[in-house]
N, C-alpha and C positions, 0 to 999 in steps of 0.2 A: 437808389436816389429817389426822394419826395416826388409826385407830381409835381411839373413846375408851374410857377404865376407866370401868367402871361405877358408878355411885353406890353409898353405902352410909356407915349411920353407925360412926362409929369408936368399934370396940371395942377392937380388939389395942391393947396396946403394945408397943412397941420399947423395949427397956433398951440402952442405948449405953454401953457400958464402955469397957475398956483393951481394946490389940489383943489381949490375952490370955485374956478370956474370950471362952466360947461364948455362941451364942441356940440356945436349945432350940426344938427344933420344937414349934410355935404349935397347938391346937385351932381349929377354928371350926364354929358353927355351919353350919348347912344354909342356903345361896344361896337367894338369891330365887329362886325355881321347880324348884329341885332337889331330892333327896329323900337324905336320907342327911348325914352330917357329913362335913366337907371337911376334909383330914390333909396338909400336906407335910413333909417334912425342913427341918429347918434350917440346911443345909449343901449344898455338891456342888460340881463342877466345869463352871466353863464352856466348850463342847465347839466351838462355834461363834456369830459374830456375825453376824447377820440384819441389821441397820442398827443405829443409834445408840442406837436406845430398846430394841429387841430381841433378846433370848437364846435361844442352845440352852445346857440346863445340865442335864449326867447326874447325879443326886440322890446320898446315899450307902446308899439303898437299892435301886439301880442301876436304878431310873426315869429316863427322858432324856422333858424336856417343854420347851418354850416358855417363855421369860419375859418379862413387858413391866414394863418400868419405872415403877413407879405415879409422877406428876406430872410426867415428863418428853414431849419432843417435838421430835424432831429431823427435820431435811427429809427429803422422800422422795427415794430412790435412783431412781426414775423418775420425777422431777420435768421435763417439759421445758423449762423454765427451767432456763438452764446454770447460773448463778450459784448456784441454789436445790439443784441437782446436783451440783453440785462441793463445797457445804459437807456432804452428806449424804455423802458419797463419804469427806468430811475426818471426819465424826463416826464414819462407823463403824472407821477405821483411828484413832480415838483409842480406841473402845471395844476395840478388837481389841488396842491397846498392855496396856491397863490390864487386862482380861479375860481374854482369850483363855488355854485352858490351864491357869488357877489356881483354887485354893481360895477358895471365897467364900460370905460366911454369906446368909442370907436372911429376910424379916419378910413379916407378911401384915396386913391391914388386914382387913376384915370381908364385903369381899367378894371372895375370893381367886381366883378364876378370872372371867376377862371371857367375853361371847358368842363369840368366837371360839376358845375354846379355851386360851386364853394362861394362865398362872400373871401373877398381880398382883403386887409383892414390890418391896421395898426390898432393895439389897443392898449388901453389905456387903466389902471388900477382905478380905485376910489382914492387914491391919493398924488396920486398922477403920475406915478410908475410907468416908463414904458416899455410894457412885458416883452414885445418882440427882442427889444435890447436885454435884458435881465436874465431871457435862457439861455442866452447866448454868453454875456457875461459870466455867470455861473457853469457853464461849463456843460449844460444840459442838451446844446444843440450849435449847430453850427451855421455861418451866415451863408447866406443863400443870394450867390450875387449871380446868378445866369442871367436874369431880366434883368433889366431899370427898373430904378426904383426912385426915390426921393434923394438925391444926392449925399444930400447931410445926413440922414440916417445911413443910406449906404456906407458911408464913412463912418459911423458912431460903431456900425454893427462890425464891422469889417476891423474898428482898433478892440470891440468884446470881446472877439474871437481871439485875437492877439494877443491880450490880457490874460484871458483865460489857459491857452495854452502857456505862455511863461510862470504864472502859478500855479502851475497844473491842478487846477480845477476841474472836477466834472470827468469829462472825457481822456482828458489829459491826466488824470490822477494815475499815479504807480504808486502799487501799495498797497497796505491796508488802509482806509481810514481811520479818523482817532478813537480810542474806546475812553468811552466814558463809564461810569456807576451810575444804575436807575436813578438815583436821587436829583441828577443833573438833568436828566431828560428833560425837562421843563424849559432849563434853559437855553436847550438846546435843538427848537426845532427848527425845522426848516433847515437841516444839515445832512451831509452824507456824512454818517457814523456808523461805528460798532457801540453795543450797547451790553454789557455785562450784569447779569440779576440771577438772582435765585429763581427758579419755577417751581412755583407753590402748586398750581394748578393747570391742570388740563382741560378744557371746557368746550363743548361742541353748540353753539348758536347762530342764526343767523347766516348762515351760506359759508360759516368759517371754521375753523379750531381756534382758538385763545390758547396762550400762551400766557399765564397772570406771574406776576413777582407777586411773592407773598404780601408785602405791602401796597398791591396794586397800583403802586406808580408808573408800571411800564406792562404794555404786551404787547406780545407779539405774534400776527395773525396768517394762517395758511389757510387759502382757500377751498373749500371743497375737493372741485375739480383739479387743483396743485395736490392734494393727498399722497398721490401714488409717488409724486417726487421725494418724499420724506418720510422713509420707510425706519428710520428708527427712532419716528414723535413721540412716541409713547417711553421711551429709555430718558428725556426730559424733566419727567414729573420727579420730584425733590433734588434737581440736579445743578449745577451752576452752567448759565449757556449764556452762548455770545451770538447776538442776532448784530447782521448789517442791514443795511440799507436807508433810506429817505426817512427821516424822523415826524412826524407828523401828531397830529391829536384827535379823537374821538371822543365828542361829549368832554372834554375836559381833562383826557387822560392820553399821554403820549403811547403811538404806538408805531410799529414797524411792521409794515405788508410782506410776508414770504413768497417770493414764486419761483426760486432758485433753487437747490440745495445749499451753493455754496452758501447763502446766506445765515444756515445757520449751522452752530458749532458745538458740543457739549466739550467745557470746560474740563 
């Protein structure tokens, strides 16, 4: 289980407009055992993805802190359970699609910083998406209701989860998911797929292997340090393979992260 957010009754509110207004940064009171008032911005960029639930995000008053997502909970990256490993592996390349890089507003609930350190916060897309609800919806993490929280989200996160289990989304999926042909990959990010192409090439740059389709619409990338997991990459090269996972783009070209074996398959 995540570290938890800590309890506290709710004061703040969130006003949820159009994507076109702001949330002004929130006051709060002085935390339980702390001495002084607690002040964040209501905005910044997020710089990096820690796992599913967790943010690095440089503020716009050029503070870089930690953020955890109040009511969510996605599996740990050091899960040794593979299965429990491989969706945490799938939740943080969702959060890294939707995140990573962008503008994003922020809300605080009443206790705005947990023991650890972390900033507590709702947050909010450039188009006013609210991501806490969205991993959960999609099936990338689950709601995290041990603390209080804001009631009505409580309730929003707690019917995604429900949702998502009945479509078996995400977590809940049995199965393979759907294979597509490279050509489609465009239309199709932001999915858990399998993805069927020719491998034209083999190519070592950048901290990675590439995996290119002859037409270079699609590859797909093993890390360095993953290597040793994929002892028969090389039997690839002019082969037909089928790569799973989080469909994503780079520079303008769909690609899919290896860190499994299962993930990938010669045809």
């Amino acid at each position: 289980m995540k570290r938890g957010i800590g309890p506290g009754i709710l004061l703040a509110a969130l006003i949820l407009g159009t994507p076109t207004r702001t949330i002004p940064a929130i006051s709060f009171a002085a935390r339980p055992g702390g001495s002084g008032a607690q002040r964040f911005p209501g905005s910044g960029v997020v710089t990096q993805i820690a796992d599913g639930d967790t943010l690095r995000v440089r503020f716009v008053d050029g503070g870089e802190r930690r953020v955890r997502l109040i009511g969510v909970n996605s599996p740990e990256l050091n899960d040794q359970r593979e299965e429990a490993a491989f969706w945490a592996f799938l939740a943080r390349r969702f959060a890294n699609f939707h995140l990573r890089g962008r503008s994003i507003r922020l809300a605080y609930d009443e206790t705005p910083v947990d023991e650890y350190g972390r900033i507590l916060a709702y947050v909010l897309t450039a188009d006013g998406v609210l991501f806490n609800e969205l991993i959960i919806r999609e099936g990338y993490a689950y709601a995290f209701l041990k603390y209080p929280f804001r009631p009505d989200y409580r309730a929003r996160f707690k019917q995604a989860e429900t949702g998502a289990k009945r479509a078996g989304r995400g977590l809940w999926h049995r199965g393979e998911p759907d294979t597509i042909a490279a050509p489609a990959a465009d239309a199709n990010l932001g999915r858990f797929v399998r993805v069927r192409f020719d491998c034209a090439a083999i190519i070592r740059e950048r901290g990675f292997i590439f995996l290119r389709s002859a037409r270079k619409d699609i590859e797909a990338l093993v890390p360095l340090d993953r290597r040793s997991a994929f002892p028969r990459l090389e039997d690839c090269a002019d082969r037909t393979i089928v790569v799973t996972g989080f469909l994503e783009a780079f520079r303008g070209r769909p690609q899919i992260i290896l860190q499994f074996p299962r993930q990938l398959e010669l045809d």
